[in-house]
C-alpha positions, 0 to 999 in steps of 0.5 A: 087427611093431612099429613105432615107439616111438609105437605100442610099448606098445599100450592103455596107451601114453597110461597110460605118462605118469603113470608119468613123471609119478610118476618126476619126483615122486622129484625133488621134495625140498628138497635141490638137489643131491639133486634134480640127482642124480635129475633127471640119472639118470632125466630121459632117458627110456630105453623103459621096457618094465619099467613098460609090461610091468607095466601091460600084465599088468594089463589082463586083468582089473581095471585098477587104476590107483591101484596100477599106476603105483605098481607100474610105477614103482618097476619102472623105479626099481629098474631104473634104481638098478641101472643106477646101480650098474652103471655105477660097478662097471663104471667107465662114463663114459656111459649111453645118450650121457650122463655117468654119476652116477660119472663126474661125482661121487665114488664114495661119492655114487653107491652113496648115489643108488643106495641112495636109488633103491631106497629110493623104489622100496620105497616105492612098492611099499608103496602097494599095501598088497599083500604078495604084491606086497612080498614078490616085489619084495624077492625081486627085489633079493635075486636082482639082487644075487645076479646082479650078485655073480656076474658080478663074482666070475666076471670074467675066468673063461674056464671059464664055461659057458651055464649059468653065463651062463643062471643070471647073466642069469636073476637080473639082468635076467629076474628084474625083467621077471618081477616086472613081469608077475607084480606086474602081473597079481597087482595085478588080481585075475587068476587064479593061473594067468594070474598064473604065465603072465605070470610065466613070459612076463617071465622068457622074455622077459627072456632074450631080451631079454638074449640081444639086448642081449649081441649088440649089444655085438658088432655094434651102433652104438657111437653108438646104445648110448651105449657101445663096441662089445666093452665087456662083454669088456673089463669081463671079462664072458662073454655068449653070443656069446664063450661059443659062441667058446670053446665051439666054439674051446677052443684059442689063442682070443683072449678067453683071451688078452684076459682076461691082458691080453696086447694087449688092444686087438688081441685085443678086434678079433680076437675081435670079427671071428671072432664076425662071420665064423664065424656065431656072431651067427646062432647067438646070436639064435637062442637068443634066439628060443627063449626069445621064443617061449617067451614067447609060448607063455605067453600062450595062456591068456589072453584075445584082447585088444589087450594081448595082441596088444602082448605078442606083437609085444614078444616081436619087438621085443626081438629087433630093437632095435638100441640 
């Protein structure tokens, strides 16, 4: 069990503030109103899991700092220029209870700040002077995009399947907190199959991840996740909870009529009540589950260690956060 966001990252939490420190330094340019651009986006500090998942893989062996930070950081920019682009193909006007980029300037200056972040978080992969590491952050982008271009062409599709979902989340969100753990261990000189091990526990836990954050937008605290509850819904996207309703409810099944927008608002309310009420969130975090276990199972390998210990209750908490 974790508790409290002081003690959540274990023997590299105090490590974590010079990821910080290297994030503020992408705000350091000569343009104003470039600075505000990125100072707005990466100011408010989200949990940063993705770059504490990449110092935690690289504690087993040599603990390089000098190219784990780098690493770490461009981890969290490359998730951050994602969320960026999210957010105007998705028309959001807040993320995590602040104004979005598009929401406050056009839309030509928000895919250019995104463009801009993952341009920064390149450069700081090169300063690993690693070309495994180079290679798989590259691929990593490919597979982002690849998962971001799914969603949007199936928006609206009622005849997607768990494996569709699997296949989308497995490339938007698995995929980075992979090349954290891999890039992390692959950074400390660690053996091939620790590397392929932490590898495998980022994938597993990043569904899971996933998994919870999709339940969130059908229970969660609107206020807590700085978004409306039933948002993907509304945006025409299938998570599991609506794909396990169609699943075991095929006919006259109110998502269907939410998708041809027929009374969207009271289709939205009714598909949200039948989730709660006919155990579907239960069933839905214990998908979630199997793949935190998963995760966990990877971890046997390798040393008994308090970094260990730390991803092992992470597998928890990405189960138990509410925003």
């Amino acid at each position: 069990m974790v508790h409290g966001s002081a003690y959540l990252y274990g023997p590299v939490q105090d490590d974590l503030h010079r990821v910080e420190s290297y994030l503020l330094g992408v705000a350091k340019v000569d343009y104003a109103w470039l600075a505000d651009l990125v100072t707005h986006t990466i100011g408010k500090s989200g949990k940063r899991i993705r770059p504490a998942l990449t110092l935690l893989a690289g504690t087993f062996y040599d603990y390089r700092l000098d190219l784990l930070i780098p690493m770490a950081s461009a981890a969290e920019l490359l998730h951050t220029a994602t969320l960026v682009h999210d957010d105007m193909l998705d028309n959001a006007t807040t993320r995590r209870g602040r104004p979005t980029v598009n929401s406050l300037w056009s839309a030509g200056i928000t895919v250019l700040l995104g463009d801009y972040l993952f341009a920064n978080s390149a450069e700081l992969v090169s300063r690993t002077a690693n070309v495994r590491v180079m290679r798989r952050f590259a691929q990593t982008l490919m597979t982002i995009c690849n998962g971001e271009l799914a969603q949007n062409f199936m928006a609206f599709e009622c005849n997607q399947t768990r494996e569709d979902y699997y296949q989308r989340i497995g490339g938007k969100t698995a995929a980075l907190f992979a090349m954290a753990t891999e890039c992390g261990a692959a950074l400390s000189a660690a053996p091939e199959e620790v590397v392929q091990a932490l590898e495998r526990y980022g994938y597993n836990l990043g569904m899971a991840f996933q998994i919870a954050d999709d339940i969130l937008d059908f229970m969660g605290d609107a206020a807590e996740m700085g978004k409306p509850v039933g948002s993907d819904l509304l945006q025409g996207t299938l998570t599991l909870p609506a794909l396990l309703l169609l699943e075991q409810h095929p006919q006259d099944n109110p998502i269907q009529a939410l998708f041809a927008e027929r009374d969207p608002e009271a289709n939205l309310q009714h598909t949200l009540d039948l989730i709660r009420r006919l155990g579907i969130i239960e069933q839905a975090y214990a998908v979630a589950r199997e793949f935190s276990a998963t995760a966990v199972r990877s971890l046997t390998i390798l040393p008994d260690t308090p970094a260990r210990h730390t991803l092992e209750q992470l597998a928890d908490y990405v189960l138990e956060r509410r925003a």
